[in-house]
C-alpha positions as CSV (number, residue, x, y, z in Angstrom):
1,X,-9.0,2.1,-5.2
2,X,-6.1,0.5,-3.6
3,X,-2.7,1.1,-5.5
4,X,0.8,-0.6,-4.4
5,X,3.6,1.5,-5.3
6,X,7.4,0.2,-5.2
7,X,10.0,2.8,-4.2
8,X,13.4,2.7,-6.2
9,X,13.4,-1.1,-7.2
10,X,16.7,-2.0,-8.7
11,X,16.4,-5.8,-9.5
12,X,14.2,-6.6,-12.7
13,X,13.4,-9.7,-11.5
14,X,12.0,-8.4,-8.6
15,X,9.9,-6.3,-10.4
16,X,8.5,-8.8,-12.1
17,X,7.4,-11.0,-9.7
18,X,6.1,-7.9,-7.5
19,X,3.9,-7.1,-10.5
20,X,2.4,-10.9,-11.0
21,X,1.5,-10.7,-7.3
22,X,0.0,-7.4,-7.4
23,X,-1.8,-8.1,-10.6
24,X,-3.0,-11.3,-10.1
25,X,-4.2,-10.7,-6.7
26,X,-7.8,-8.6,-7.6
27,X,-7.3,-6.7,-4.4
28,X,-5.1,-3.8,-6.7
29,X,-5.0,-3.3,-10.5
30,X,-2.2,-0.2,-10.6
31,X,1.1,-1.1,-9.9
32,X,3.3,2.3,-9.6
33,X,6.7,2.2,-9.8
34,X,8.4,5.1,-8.6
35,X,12.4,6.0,-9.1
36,X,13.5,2.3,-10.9
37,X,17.2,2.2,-10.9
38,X,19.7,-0.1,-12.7
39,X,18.5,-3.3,-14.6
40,X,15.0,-2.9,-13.5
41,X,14.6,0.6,-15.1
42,X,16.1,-0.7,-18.5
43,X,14.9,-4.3,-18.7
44,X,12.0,-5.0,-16.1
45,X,9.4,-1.6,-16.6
46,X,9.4,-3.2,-20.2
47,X,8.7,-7.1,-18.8
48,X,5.9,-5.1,-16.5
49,X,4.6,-2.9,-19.0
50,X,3.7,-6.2,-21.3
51,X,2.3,-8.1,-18.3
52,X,0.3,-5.0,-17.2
53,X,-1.2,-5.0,-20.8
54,X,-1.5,-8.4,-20.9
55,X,-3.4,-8.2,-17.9
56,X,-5.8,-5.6,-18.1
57,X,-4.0,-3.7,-15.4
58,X,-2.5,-0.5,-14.7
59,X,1.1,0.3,-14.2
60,X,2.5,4.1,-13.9
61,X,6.3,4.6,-14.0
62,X,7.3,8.1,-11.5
63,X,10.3,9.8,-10.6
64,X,9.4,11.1,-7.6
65,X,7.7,9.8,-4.6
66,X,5.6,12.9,-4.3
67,X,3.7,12.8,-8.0
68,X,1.8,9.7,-6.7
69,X,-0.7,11.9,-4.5
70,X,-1.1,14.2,-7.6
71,X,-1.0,11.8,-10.5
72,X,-3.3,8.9,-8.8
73,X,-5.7,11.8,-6.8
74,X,-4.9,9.5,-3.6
75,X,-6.5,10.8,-0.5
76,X,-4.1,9.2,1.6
77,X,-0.3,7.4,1.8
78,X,0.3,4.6,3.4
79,X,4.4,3.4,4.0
80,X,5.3,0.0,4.9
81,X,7.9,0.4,8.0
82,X,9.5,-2.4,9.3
83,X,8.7,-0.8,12.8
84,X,6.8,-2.3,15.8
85,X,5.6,1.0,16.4
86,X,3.6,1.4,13.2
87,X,0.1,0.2,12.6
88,X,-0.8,-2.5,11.2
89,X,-2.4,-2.1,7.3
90,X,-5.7,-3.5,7.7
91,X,-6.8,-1.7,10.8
92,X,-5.7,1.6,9.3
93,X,-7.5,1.2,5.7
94,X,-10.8,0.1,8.0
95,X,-10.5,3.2,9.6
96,X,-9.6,5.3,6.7
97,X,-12.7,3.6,4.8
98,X,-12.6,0.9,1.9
99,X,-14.1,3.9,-0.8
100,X,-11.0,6.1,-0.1
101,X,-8.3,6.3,-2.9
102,X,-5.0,4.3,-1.1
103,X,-1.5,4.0,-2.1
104,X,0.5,2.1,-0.2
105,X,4.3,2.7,-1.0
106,X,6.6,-0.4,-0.6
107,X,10.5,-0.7,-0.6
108,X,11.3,-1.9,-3.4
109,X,15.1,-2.5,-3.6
110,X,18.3,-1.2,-1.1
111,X,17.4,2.2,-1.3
112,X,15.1,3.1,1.6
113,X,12.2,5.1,1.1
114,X,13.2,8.9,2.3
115,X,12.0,10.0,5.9
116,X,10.9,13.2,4.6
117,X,8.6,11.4,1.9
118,X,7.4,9.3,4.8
119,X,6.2,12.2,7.2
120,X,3.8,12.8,4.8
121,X,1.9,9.6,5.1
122,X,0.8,7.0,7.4
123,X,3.5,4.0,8.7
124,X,1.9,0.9,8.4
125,X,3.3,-2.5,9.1
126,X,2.0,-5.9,8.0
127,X,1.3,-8.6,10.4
128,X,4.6,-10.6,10.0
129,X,7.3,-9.6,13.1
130,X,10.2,-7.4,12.3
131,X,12.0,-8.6,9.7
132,X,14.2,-6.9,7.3
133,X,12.7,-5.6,4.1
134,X,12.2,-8.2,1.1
135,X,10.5,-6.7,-1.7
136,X,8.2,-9.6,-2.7
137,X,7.8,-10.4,0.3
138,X,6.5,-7.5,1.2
139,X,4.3,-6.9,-1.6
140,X,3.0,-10.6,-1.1
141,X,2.1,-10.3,2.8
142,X,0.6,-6.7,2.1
143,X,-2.1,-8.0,-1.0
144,X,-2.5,-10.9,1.6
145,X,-4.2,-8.8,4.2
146,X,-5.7,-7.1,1.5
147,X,-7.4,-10.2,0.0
148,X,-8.7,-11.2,3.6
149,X,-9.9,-8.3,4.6
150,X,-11.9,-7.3,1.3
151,X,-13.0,-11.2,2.3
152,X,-13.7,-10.6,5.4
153,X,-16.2,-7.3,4.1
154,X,-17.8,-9.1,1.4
155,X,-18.3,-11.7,4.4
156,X,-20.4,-9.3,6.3
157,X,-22.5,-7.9,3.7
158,X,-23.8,-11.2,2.9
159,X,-24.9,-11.5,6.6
């Protein structure tokens, strides 16, 4: 199980459009939302809470970063740095193995995702250069080397 959480999203716009990406993408079906602030907490968790029904999907709303291990059972964390240093996602979750339980935790407005909270999990990077963070984006790139490498697997065990 692959979850994609977004960390302290403020716009619900963006919200919304993170959710249709994550939701229609078949690579994910729980969006978590962790820490919404603003107009996204009061208008777009309800515009994502209807999609997600909608949909057939999952979406859990948390306050803090560090109920998603414990509410999900995730075996592991991964954070999406904007970092040339980090690893890229897909060779991380290959090595980690496709059967584990993995959240990976997104920035999902100007409020950056804690250091401390990110200690305890693995920096990951998608395949993109450096850029700064952008929310769909982001979510958009990340189910995109999602999709091809659950492609790429099915690919091999028709072989």
């Amino acid at each position: 199980m692959i979850a994609i959480a977004l960390y302290a999203p403020s716009s619900p716009q963006r919200l919304v459009d993170c959710a249709r990406v994550v939701y229609s993408s078949g690579v994910a079906d729980t969006l978590v939302v962790v820490k919404p602030v603003g107009m996204a907490a009061q208008v777009g968790l309800a515009e994502v809470s209807k999609l997600a029904y909608r949909s057939g999907k999952k979406l859990v709303i948390l306050s803090q970063l560090d109920e998603v291990r414990e509410v999900l059972d995730i075996d592991e964390t991964l954070y999406l740095v904007h970092d040339d240093s980090a690893h890229e996602i897909a060779p991380v979750i290959m090595e980690l193995g496709m059967d584990k339980r993995i959240c990976i935790v997104i920035q999902g407005g100007e409020t950056s995702i804690p250091k401390h909270e990110m200690s305890k999990g693995i920096p990951v990077k998608h395949s993109i250069p450096a850029m700064d963070p952008v929310p769909v984006a982001d979510v958009a790139l990340v189910v995109a080397e999602l999709m091809k490498l659950f492609q790429e697997r099915r690919d091999a065990s028709i072989r």
